[in-house]
C-alpha positions as protocol buffer text, in pm:
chain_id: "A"
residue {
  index: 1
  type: UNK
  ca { x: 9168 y: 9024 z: 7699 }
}
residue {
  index: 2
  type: UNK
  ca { x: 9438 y: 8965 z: 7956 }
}
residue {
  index: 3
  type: UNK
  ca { x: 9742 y: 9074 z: 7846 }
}
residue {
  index: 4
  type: UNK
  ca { x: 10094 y: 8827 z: 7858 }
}
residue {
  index: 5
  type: UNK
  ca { x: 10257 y: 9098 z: 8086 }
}
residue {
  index: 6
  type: UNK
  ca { x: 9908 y: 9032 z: 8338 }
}
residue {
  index: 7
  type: UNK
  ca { x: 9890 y: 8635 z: 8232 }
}
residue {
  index: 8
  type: UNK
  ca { x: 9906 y: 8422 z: 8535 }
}
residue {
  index: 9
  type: UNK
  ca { x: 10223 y: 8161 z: 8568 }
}
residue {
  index: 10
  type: UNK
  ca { x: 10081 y: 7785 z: 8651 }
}
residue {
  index: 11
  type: UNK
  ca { x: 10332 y: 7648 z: 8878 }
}
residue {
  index: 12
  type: UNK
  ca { x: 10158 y: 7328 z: 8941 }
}
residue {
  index: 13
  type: UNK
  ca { x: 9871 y: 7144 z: 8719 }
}
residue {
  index: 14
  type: UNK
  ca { x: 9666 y: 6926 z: 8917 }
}
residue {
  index: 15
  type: UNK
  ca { x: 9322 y: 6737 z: 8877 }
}
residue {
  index: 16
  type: UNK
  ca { x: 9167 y: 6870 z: 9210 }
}
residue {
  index: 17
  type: UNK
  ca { x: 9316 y: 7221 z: 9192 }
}
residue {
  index: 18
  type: UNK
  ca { x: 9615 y: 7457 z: 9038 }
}
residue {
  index: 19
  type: UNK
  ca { x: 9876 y: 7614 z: 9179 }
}
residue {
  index: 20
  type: UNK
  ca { x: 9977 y: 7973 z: 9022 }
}
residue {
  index: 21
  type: UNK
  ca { x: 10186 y: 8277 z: 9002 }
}
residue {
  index: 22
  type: UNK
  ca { x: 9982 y: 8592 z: 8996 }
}
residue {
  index: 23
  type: UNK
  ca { x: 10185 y: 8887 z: 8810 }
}
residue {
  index: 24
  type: UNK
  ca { x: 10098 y: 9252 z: 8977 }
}
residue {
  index: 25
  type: UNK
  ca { x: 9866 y: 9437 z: 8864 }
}
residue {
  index: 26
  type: UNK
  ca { x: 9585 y: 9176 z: 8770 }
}
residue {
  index: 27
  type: UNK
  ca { x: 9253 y: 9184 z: 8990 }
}
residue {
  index: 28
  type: UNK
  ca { x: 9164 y: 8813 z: 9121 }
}
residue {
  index: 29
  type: UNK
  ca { x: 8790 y: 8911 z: 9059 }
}
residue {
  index: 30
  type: UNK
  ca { x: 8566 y: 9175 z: 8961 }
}
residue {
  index: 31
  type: UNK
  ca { x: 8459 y: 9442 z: 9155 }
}
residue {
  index: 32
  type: UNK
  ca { x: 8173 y: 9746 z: 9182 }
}
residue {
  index: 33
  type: UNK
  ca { x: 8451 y: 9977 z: 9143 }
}
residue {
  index: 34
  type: UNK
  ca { x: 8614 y: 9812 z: 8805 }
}
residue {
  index: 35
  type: UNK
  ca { x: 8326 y: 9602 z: 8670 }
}
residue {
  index: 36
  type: UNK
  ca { x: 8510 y: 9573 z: 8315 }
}
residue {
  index: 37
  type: UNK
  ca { x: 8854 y: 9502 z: 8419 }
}
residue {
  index: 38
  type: UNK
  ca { x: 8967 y: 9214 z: 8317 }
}
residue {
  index: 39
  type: UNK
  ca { x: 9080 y: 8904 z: 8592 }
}
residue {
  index: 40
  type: UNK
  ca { x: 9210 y: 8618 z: 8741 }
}
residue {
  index: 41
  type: UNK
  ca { x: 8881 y: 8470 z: 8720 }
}
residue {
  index: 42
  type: UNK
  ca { x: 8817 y: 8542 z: 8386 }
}
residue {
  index: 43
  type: UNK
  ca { x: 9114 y: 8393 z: 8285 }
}
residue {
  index: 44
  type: UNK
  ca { x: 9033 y: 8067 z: 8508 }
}
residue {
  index: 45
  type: UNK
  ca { x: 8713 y: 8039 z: 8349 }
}
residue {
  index: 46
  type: UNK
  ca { x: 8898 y: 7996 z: 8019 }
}
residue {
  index: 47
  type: UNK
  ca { x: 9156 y: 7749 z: 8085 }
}
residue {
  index: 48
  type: UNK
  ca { x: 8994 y: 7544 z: 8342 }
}
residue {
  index: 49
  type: UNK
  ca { x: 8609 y: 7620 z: 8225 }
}
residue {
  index: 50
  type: UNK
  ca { x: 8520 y: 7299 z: 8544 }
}
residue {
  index: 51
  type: UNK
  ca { x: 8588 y: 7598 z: 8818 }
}
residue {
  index: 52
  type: UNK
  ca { x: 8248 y: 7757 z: 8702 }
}
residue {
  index: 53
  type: UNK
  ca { x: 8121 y: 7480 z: 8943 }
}
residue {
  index: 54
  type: UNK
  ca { x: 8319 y: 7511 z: 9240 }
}
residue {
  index: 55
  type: UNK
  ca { x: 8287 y: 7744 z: 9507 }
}
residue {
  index: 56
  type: UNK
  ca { x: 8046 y: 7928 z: 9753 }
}
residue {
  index: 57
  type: UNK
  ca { x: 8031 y: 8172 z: 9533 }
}
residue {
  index: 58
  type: UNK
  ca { x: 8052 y: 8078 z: 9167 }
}
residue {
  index: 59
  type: UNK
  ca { x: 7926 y: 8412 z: 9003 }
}
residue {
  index: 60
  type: UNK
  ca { x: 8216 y: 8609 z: 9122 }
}
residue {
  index: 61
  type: UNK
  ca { x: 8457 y: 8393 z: 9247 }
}
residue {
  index: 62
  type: UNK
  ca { x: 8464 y: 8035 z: 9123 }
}
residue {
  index: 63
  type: UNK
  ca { x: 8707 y: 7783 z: 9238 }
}
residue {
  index: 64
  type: UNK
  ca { x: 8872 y: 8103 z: 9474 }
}
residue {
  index: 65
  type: UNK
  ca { x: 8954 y: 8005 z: 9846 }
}
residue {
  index: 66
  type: UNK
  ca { x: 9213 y: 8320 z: 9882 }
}
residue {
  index: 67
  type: UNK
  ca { x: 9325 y: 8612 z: 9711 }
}
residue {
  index: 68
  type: UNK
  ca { x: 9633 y: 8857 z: 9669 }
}
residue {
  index: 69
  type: UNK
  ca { x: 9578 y: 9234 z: 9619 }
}
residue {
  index: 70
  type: UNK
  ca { x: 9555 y: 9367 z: 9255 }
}
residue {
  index: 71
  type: UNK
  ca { x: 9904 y: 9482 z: 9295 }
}
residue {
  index: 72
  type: UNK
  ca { x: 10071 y: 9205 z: 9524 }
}
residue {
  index: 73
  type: UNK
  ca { x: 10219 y: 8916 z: 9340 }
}
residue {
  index: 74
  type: UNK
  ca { x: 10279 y: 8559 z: 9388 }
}
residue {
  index: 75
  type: UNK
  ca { x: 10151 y: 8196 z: 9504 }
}
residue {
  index: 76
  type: UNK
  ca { x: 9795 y: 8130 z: 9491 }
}
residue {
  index: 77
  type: UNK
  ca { x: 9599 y: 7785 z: 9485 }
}
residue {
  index: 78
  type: UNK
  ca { x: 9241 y: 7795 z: 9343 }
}
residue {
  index: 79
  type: UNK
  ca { x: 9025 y: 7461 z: 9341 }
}
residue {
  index: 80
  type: UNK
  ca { x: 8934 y: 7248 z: 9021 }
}
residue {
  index: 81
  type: UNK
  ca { x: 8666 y: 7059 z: 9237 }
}
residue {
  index: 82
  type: UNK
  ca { x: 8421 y: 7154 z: 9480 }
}
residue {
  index: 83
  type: UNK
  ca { x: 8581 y: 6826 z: 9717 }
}
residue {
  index: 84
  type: UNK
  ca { x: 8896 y: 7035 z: 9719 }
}
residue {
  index: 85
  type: UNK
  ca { x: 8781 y: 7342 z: 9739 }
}
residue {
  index: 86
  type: UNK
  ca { x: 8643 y: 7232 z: 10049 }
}
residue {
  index: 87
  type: UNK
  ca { x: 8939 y: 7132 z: 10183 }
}
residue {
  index: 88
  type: UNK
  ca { x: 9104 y: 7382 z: 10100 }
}
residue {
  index: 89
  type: UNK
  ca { x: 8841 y: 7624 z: 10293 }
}
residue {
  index: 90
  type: UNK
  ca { x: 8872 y: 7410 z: 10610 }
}
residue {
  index: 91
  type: UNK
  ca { x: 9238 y: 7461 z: 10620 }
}
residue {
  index: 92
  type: UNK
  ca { x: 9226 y: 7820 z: 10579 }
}
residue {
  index: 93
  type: UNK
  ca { x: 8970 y: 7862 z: 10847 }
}
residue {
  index: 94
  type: UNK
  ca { x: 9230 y: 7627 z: 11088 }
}
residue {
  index: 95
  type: UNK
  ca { x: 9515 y: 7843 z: 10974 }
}
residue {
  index: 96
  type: UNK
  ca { x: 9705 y: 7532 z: 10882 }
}
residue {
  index: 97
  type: UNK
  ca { x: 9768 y: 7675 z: 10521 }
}
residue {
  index: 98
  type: UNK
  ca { x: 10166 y: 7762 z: 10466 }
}
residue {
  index: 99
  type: UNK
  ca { x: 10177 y: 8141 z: 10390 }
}
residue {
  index: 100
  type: UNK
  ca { x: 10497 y: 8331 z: 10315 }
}
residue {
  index: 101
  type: UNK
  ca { x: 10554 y: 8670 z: 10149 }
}
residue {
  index: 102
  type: UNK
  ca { x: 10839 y: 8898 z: 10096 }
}
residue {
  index: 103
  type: UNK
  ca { x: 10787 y: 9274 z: 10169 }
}
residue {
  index: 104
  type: UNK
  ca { x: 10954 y: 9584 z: 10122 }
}
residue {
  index: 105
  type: UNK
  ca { x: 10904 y: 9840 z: 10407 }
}
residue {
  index: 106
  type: UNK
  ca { x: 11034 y: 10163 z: 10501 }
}
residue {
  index: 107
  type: UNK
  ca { x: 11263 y: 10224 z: 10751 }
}
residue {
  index: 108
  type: UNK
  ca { x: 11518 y: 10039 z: 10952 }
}
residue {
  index: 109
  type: UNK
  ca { x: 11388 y: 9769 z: 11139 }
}
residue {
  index: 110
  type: UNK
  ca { x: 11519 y: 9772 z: 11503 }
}
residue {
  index: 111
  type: UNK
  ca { x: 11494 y: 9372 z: 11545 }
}
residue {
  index: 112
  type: UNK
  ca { x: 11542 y: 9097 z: 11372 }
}
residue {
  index: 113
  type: UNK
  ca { x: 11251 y: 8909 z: 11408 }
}
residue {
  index: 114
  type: UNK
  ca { x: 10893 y: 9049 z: 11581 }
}
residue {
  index: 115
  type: UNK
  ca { x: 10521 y: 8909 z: 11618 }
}
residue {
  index: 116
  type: UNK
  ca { x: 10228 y: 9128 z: 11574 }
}
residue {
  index: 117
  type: UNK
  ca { x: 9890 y: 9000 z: 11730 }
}
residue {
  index: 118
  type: UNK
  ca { x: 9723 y: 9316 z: 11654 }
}
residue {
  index: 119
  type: UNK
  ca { x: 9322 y: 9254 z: 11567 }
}
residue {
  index: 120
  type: UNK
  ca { x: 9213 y: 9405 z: 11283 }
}
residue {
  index: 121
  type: UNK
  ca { x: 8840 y: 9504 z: 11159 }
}
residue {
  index: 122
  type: UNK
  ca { x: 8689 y: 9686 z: 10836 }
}
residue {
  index: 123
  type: UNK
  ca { x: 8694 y: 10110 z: 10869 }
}
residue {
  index: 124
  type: UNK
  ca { x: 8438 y: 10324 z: 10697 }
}
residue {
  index: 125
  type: UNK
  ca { x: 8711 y: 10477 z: 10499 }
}
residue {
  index: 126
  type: UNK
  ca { x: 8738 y: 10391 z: 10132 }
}
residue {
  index: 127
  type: UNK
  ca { x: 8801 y: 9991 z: 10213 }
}
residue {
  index: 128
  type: UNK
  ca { x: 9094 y: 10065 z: 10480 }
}
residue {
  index: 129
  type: UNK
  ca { x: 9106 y: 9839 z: 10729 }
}
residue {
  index: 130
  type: UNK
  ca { x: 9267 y: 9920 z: 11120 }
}
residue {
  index: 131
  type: UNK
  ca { x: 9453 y: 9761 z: 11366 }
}
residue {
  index: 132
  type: UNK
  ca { x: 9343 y: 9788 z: 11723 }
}
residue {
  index: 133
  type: UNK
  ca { x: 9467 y: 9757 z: 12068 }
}
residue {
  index: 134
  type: UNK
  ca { x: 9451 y: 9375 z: 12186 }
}
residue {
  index: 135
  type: UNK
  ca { x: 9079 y: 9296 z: 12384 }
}
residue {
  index: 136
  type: UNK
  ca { x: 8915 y: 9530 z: 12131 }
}
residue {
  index: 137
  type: UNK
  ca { x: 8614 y: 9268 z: 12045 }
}
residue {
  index: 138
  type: UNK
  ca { x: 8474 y: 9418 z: 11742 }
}
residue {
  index: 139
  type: UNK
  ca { x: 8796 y: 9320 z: 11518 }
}
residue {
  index: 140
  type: UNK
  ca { x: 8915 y: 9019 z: 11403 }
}
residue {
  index: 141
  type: UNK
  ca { x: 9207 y: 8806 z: 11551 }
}
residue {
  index: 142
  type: UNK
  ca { x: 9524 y: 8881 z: 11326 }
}
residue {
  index: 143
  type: UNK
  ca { x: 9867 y: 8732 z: 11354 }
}
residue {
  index: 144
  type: UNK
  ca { x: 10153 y: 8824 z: 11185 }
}
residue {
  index: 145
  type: UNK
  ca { x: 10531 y: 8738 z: 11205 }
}
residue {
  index: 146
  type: UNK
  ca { x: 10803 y: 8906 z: 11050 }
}
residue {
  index: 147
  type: UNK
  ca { x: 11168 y: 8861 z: 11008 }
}
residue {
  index: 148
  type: UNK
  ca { x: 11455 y: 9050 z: 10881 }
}
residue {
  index: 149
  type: UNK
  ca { x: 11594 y: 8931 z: 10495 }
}
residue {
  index: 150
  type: UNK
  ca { x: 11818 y: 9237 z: 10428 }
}
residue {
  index: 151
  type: UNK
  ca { x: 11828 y: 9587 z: 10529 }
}
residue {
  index: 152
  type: UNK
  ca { x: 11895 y: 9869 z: 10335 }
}
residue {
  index: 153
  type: UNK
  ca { x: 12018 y: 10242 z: 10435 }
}
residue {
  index: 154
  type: UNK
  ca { x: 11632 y: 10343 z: 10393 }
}
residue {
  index: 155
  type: UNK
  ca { x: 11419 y: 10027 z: 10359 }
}
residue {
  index: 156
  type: UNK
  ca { x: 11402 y: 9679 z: 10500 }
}
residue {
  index: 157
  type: UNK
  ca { x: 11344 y: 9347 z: 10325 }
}
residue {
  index: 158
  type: UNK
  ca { x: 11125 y: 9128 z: 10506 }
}
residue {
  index: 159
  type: UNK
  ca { x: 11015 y: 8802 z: 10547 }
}
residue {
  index: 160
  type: UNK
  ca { x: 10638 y: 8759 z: 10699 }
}
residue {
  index: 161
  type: UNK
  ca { x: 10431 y: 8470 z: 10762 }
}
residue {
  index: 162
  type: UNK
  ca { x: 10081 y: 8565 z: 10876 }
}
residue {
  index: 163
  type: UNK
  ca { x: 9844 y: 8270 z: 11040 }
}
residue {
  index: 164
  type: UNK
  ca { x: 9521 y: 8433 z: 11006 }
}
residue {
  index: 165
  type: UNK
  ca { x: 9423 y: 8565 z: 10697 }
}
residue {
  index: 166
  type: UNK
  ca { x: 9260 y: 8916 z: 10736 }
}
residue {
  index: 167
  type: UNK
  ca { x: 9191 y: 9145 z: 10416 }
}
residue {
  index: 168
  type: UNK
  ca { x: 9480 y: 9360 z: 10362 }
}
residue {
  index: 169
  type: UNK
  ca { x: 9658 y: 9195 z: 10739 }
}
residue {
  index: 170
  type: UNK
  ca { x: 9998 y: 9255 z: 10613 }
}
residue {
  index: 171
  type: UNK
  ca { x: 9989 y: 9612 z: 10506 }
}
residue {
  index: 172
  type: UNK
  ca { x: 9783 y: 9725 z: 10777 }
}
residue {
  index: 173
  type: UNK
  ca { x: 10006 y: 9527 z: 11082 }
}
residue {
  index: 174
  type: UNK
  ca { x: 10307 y: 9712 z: 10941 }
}
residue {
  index: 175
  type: UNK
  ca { x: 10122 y: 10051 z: 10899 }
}
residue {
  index: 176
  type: UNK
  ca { x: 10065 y: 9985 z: 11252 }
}
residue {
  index: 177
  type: UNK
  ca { x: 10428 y: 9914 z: 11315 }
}
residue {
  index: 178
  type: UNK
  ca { x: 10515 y: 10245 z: 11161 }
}
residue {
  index: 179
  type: UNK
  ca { x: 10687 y: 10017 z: 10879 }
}
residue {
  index: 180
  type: UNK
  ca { x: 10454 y: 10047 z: 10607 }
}
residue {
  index: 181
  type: UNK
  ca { x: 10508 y: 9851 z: 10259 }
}
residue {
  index: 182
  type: UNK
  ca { x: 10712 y: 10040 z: 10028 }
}
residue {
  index: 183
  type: UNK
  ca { x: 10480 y: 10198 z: 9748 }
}
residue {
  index: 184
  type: UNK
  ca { x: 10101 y: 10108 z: 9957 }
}
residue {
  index: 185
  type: UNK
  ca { x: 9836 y: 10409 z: 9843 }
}
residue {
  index: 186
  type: UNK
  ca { x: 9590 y: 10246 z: 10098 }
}
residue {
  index: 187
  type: UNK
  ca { x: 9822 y: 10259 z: 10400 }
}
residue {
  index: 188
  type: UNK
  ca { x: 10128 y: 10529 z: 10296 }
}
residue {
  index: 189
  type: UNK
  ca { x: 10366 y: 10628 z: 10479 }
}
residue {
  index: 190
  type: UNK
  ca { x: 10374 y: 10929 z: 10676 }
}
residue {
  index: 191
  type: UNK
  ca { x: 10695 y: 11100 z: 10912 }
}
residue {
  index: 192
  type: UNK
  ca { x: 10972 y: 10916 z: 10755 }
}
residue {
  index: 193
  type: UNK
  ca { x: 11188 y: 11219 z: 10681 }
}
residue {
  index: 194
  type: UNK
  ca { x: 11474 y: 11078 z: 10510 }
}
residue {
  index: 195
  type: UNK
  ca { x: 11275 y: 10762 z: 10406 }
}
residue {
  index: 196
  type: UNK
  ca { x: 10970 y: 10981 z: 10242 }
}
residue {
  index: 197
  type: UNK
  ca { x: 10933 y: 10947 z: 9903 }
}
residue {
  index: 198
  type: UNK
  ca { x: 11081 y: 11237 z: 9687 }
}
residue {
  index: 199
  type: UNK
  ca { x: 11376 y: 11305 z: 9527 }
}
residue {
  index: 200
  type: UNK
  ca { x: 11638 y: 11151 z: 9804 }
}
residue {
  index: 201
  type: UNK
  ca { x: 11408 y: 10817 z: 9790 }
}
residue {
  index: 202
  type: UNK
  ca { x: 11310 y: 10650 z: 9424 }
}
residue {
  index: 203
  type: UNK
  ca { x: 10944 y: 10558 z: 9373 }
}
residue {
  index: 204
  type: UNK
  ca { x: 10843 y: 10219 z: 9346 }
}
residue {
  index: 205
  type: UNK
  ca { x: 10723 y: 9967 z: 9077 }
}
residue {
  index: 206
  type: UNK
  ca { x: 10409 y: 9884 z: 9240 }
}
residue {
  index: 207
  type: UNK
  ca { x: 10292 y: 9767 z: 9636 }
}
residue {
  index: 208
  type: UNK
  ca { x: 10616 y: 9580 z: 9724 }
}
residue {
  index: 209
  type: UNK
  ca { x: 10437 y: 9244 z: 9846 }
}
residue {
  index: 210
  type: UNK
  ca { x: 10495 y: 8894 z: 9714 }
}
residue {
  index: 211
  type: UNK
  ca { x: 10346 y: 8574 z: 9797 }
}
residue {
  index: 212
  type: UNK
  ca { x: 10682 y: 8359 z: 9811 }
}
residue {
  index: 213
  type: UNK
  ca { x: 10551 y: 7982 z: 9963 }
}
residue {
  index: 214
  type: UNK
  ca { x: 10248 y: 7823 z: 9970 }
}
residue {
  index: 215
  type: UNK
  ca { x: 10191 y: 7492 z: 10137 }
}
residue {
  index: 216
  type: UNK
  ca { x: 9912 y: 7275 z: 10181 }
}
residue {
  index: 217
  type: UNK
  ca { x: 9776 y: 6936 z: 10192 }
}
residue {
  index: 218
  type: UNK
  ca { x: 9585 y: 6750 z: 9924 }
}
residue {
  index: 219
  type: UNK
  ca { x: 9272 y: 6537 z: 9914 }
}
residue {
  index: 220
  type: UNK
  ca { x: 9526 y: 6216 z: 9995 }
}
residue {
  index: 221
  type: UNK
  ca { x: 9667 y: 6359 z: 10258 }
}
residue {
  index: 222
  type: UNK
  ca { x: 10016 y: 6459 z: 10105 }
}
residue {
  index: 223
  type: UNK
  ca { x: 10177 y: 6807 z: 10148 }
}
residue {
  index: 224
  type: UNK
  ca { x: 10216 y: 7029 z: 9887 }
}
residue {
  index: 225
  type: UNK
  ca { x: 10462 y: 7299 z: 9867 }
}
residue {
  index: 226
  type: UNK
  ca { x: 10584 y: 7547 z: 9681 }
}
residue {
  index: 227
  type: UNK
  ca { x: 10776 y: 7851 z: 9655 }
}
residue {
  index: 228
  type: UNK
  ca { x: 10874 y: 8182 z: 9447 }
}
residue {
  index: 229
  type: UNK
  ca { x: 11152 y: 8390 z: 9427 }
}
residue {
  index: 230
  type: UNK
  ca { x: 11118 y: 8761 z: 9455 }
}
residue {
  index: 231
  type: UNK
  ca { x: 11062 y: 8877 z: 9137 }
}
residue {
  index: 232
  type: UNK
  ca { x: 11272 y: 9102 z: 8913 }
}
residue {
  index: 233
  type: UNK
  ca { x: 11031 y: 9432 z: 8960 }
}
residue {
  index: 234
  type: UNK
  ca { x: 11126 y: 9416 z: 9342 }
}
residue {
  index: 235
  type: UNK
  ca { x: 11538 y: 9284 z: 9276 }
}
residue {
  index: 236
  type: UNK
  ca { x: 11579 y: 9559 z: 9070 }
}
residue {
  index: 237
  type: UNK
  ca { x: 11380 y: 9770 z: 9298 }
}
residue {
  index: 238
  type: UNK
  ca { x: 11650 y: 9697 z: 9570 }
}
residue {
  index: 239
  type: UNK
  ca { x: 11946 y: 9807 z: 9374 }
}
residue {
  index: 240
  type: UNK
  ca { x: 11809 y: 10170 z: 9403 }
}
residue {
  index: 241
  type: UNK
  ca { x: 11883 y: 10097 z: 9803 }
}
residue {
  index: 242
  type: UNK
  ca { x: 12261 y: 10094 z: 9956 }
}
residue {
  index: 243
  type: UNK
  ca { x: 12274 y: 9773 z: 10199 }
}
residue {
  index: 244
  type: UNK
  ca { x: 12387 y: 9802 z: 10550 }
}
């Protein structure tokens, strides 16, 4: 059983597919490592049983074209019908899906705004992924923008918008920027001094990562978009943080 504080938020109900709010904390499908945890999935399966036909792969992850890490929150669409999953797939793989997340990092950031085209491919090391120099042909295009919401004496607020969509792109793009997210265990930061976690710096609710807009289009051809605010785990979060 799911429990409310892990129970998804539908934003938008739709015959073809549903647009949601995924709290922290909740896996988007199972996995060798946590067989038995309850997810997303499983709670998909019970509100909109039709997804159990949709899909490439509809043992594990029916009706799921993307996914947010267990402890990320925010916007995610998952298809009620295989026509839209479809769709949806195609417009992932032409990176002309909306994406949008807010992000907590450490450190000052020096500019206001900054692109990272950084490829990125799978380590052997525990499901980390790595960012390597640009030409490196065994990784995967990656492209990630970032921009500057609010800085803080010790962390930055961030908005990103990423047009690929590489497993863990994000957290690993900033590791490489020597910015990484505010409480990651994958990718953690390092040489921070002031900024390391201890007693001068408070320890975080979770991975600081939220998926804040999501746009797309539908089978007719309309756009679809949608947002969320930064939730009340990361506002409060903030308040820990003197603004400069």
């Amino acid at each position: 059983m799911i429990t409310k504080s892990l129970t998804p938020v539908i934003i938008a109900e739709h015959a073809d597919f549903v647009v949601l709010e995924k709290p922290a904390g909740l896996l988007v499908h199972k996995a060798e490592s946590s067989p038995d945890e309850k997810t997303l999935v499983d709670w998909l399966l019970k509100k909109y049983p039709e997804v159990k036909k949709v899909g490439d792969d509809r043992e594990i992850r029916p009706g799921i074209v993307h996914r947010l890490d267990r402890e990320a929150s925010g916007l995610m669409v998952v298809a009620r019908t295989q026509a839209m999953f479809e769709h949806l797939k195609t417009q992932f793989q032409e990176h002309t899906i909306d994406k949008e997340y807010f992000a907590i990092v450490y450190g000052k950031m020096n500019r206001e705004f900054g692109e990272i085209n950084l490829p990125i491919s799978r380590t052997s090391q525990g499901g980390r992924m790595a960012a390597h120099s640009i030409g490196f042909e065994e990784a995967n295009e990656a492209r990630t923008e970032y921009f500057v919401e609010k800085k803080f004496t010790t962390v930055t607020l961030l908005r990103i918008v990423i047009h690929t969509g590489r497993t863990h792109q994000i957290r690993v793009h900033m590791f490489a920027l020597q910015h990484p997210l505010v409480g990651d265990s994958l990718y953690p930061v390092q040489k921070f001094g002031p900024t390391k976690p201890g007693k001068s710096f408070v320890a975080p609710p979770r991975l600081c990562l939220h998926s804040t807009k999501l746009g797309f289009t539908d089978l007719s051809g309309a756009r679809q978009d949608f947002t969320s605010p930064l939730p009340e785990d990361l506002k409060n979060y903030l308040k820990n943080f003197k603004s400069v």
